[in-house]
C-alpha positions as CSV (number, residue, x, y, z in Angstrom):
1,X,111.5,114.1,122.7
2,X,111.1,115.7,126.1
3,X,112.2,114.2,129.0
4,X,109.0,113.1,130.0
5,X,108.5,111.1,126.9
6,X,107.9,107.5,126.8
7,X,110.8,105.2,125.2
8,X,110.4,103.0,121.7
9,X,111.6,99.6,122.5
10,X,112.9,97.1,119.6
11,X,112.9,93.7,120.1
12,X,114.5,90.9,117.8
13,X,113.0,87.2,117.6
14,X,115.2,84.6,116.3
15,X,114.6,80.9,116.8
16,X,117.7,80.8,119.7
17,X,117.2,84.4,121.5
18,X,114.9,87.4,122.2
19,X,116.6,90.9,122.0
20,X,115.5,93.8,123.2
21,X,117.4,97.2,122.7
22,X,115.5,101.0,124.0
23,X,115.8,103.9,121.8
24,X,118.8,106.0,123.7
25,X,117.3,109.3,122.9
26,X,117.3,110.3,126.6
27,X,115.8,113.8,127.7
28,X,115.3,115.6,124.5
29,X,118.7,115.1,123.1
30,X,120.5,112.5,121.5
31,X,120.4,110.1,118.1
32,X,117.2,108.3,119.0
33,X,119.2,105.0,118.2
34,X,118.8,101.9,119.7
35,X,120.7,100.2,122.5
36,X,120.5,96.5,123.7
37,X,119.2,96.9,127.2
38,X,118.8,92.5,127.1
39,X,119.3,89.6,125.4
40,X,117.6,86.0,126.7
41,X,118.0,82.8,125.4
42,X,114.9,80.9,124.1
43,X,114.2,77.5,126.0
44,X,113.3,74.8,123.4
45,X,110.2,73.1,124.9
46,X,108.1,69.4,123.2
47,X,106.9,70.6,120.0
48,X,108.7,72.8,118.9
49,X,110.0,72.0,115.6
50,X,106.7,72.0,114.5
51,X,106.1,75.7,115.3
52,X,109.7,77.3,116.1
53,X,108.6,80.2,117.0
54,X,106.2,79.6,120.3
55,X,108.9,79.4,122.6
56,X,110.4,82.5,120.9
57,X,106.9,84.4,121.8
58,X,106.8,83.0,125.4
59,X,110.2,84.4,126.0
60,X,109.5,87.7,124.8
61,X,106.1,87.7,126.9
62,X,108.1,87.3,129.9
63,X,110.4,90.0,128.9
64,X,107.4,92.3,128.1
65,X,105.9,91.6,131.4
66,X,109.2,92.6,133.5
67,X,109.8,95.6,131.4
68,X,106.1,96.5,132.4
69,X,106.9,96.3,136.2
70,X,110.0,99.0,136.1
71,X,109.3,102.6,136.5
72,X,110.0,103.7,132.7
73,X,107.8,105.3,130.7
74,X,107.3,102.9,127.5
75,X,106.3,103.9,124.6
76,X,105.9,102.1,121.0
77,X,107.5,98.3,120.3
78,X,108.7,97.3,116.7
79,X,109.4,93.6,116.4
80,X,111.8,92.3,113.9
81,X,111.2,88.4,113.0
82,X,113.7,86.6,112.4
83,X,113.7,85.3,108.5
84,X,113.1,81.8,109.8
85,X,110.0,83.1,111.1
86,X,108.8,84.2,107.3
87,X,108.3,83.1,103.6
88,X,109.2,85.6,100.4
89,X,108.0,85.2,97.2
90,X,108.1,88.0,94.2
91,X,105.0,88.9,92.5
92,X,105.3,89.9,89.0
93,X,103.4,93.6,88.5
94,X,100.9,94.0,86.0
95,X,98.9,96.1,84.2
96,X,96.1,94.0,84.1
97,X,96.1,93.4,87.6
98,X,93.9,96.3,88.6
99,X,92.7,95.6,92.2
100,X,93.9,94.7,95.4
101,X,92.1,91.3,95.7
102,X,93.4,90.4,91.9
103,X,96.8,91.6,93.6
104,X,96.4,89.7,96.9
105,X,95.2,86.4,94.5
106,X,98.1,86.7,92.8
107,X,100.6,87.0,95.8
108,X,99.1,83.9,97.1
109,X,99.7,82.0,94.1
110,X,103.1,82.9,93.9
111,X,103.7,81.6,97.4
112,X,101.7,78.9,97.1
113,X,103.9,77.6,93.6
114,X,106.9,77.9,96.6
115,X,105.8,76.4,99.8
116,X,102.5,74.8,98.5
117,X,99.2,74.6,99.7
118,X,100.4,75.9,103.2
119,X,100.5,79.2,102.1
120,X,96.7,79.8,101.7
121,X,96.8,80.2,105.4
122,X,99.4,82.7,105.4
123,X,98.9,86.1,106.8
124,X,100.7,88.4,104.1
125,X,101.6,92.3,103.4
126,X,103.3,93.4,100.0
127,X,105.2,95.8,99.8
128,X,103.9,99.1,98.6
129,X,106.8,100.9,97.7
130,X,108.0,98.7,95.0
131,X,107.0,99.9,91.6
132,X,109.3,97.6,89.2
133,X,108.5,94.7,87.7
134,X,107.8,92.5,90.7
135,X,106.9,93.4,94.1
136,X,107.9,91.5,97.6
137,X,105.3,89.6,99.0
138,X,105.6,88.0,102.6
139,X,104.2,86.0,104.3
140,X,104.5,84.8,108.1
141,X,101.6,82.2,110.3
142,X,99.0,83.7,111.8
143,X,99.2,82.3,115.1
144,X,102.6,83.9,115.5
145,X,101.5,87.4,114.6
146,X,98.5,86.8,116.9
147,X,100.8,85.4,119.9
148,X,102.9,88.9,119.2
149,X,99.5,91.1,119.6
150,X,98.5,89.1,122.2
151,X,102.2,90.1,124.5
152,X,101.3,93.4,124.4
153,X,97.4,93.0,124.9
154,X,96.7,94.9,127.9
155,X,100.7,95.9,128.6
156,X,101.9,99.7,128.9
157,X,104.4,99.3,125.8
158,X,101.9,99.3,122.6
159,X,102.6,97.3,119.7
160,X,103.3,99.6,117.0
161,X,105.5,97.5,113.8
162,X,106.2,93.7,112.8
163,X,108.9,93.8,110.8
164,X,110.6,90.4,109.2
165,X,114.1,90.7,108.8
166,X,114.3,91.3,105.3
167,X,111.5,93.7,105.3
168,X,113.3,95.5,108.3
169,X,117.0,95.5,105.8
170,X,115.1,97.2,103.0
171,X,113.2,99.7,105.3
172,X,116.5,100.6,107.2
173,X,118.4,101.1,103.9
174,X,115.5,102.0,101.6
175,X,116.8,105.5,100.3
176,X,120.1,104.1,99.9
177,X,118.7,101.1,98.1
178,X,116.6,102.6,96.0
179,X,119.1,103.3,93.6
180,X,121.7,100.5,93.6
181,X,122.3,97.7,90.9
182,X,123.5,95.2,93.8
183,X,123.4,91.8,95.1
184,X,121.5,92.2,99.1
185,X,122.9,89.6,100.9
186,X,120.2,89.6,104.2
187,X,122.7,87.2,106.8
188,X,121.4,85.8,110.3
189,X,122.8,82.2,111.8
190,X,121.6,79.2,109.6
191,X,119.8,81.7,106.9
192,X,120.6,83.4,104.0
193,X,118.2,86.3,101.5
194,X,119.8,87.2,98.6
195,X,117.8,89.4,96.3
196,X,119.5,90.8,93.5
197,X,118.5,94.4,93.3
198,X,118.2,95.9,89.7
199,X,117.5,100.3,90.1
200,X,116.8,99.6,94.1
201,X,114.2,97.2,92.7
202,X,114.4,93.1,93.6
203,X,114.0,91.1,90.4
204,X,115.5,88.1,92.2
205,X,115.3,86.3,95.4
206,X,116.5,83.5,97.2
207,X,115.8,82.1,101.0
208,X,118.6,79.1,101.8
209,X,120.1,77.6,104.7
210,X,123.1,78.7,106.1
211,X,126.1,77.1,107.7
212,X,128.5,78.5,110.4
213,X,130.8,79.2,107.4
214,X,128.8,81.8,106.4
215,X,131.0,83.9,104.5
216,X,132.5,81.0,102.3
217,X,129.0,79.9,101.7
218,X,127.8,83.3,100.7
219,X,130.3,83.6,97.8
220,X,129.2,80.0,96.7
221,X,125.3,81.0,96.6
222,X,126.5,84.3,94.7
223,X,128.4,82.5,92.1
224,X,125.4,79.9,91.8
225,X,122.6,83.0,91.3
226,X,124.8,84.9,89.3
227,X,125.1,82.4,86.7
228,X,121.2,81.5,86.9
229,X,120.2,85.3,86.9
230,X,119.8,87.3,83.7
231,X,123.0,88.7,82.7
232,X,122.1,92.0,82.1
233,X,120.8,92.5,85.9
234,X,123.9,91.1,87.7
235,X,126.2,93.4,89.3
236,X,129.5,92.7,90.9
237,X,128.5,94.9,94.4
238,X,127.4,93.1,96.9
239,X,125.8,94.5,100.1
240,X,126.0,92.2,103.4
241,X,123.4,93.1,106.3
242,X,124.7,90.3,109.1
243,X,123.2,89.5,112.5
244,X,123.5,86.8,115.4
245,X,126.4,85.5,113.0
246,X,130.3,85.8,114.0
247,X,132.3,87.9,112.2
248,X,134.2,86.3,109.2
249,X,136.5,87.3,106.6
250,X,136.1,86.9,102.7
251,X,138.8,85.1,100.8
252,X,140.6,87.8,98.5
253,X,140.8,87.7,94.8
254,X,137.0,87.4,94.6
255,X,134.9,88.8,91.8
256,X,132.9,90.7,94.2
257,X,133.1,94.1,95.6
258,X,131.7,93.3,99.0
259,X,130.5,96.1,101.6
260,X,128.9,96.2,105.3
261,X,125.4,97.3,106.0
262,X,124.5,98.0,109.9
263,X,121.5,95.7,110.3
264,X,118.2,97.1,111.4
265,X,118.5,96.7,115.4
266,X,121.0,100.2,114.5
267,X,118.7,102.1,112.7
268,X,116.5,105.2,114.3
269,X,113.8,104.3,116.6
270,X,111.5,106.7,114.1
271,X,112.2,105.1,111.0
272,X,111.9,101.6,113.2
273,X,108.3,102.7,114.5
274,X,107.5,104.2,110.8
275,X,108.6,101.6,108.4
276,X,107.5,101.5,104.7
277,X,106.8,97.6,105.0
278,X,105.5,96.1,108.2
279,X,103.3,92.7,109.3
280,X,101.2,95.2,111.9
């Protein structure tokens, strides 16, 4: 990057705060790893529980508009959405699925067996990386992708990736991944993906709430999923990616062999603007 080079911002919407970080690649040297430059907390306005994420997309708007005013030179945005902010569903492959509209069809259905008749309203990208036997589908509101496009509509920083959370985990980790028998365990503050990865590939998943115990309650949800999964798929190694939670420790004695992941506000601001799975 030369030192005339515009900057890759990351921001991070959650249902509580917006967080921006800038790629700290500065005059041609450096890792090109991000750096929180901000963090604002989201006002909850009427209306609201209804659609969670509006006031999230107002705050970042105002964020995007001061950022536009300074005398930096911005680049590219990727947006990482909180996992409250998306539904997951797996999509069993098959051979006799031969199309992209038979394939779309069938990702619908999946979701729509999940969160019902909602879901045929649902903006949706699967993920075309995955070649086991099921595929990640997701799915987020299309008012709330719009709202995003519509922030940077006309601003200096262009909107380059949408990433959910989940999405953002695999894409951060994806070569690492891609070769594990693991439990992922996808962490943020009140919610909890574990996908249960078989040769890097997901063969189960599972979106649940999340108390401020998060640790004790993670070890209950994997002892629940590793009875219900098949047993020749479970694996004892269990892979925690944790953000906007506070730092707990596991009880000892468990059955698990449980490691840190950095979450996806540390990865490279290339791999952040590039990612194999993305909303946008």
């Amino acid at each position: 990057m030369s030192r005339w080079s515009p900057e890759a911002l990351q921001f991070t919407l959650t249902p509580t705060n917006v967080r921006v970080a800038r790629s700290s690649r500065h005059f041609g040297i450096g890792s090109g790893r991000y750096s929180d430059i901000g963090n604002r907390i989201v006002p909850k306005s009427a209306g609201a529980e209804s659609q969670p994420w509006r006031d999230a997309v107002t705050t970042m708007s105002e964020i995007v508009r001061i950022l536009d005013g300074d005398s930096t030179r911005h680049g590219h945005a990727t947006v990482i959405l909180s996992n409250h902010f998306a539904r997951y569903a797996l999509m069993p492959c098959s051979e006799l699925i031969d199309d992209d509209n038979e394939e779309i069809l069938l990702s619908r259905h999946c979701l729509r067996e999940l969160y019902g008749n909602a879901a045929e309203q649902w903006e949706l990208r699967i993920d075309p990386e995955r070649r086991g036997p099921a595929k990640l589908v997701c799915a987020v509101e299309p008012e709330l992708l719009e709202g995003l496009r519509e922030v940077f509509a006309g601003s200096s920083i262009r909107l380059a990736s949408i990433q959910p959370r989940l999405m953002a985990v695999c894409n951060r980790h994806r070569q690492f991944l891609g070769s594990q028998d693991a439990w992922l365990a996808v962490v943020e503050a009140g919610s909890l993906c574990l996908a249960l990865l078989q040769h890097g590939e997901i063969v189960r998943l599972r979106h649940v709430r999340l108390g401020a115990a998060w640790a004790a309650e993670l070890v209950l949800a994997l002892d629940r999923e590793n009875l219900l999964a098949d047993p020749g798929a479970t694996s004892r190694n269990v892979f925690v990616a944790a953000a906007e939670v506070q730092a707990q420790q596991f009880p000892s004695g468990l059955p698990w062999v449980i490691s840190a992941l950095d979450p996806p506000e540390q990865q490279d601001a290339d791999t952040a603007r590039h990612g194999n799975s993305a909303m946008a």
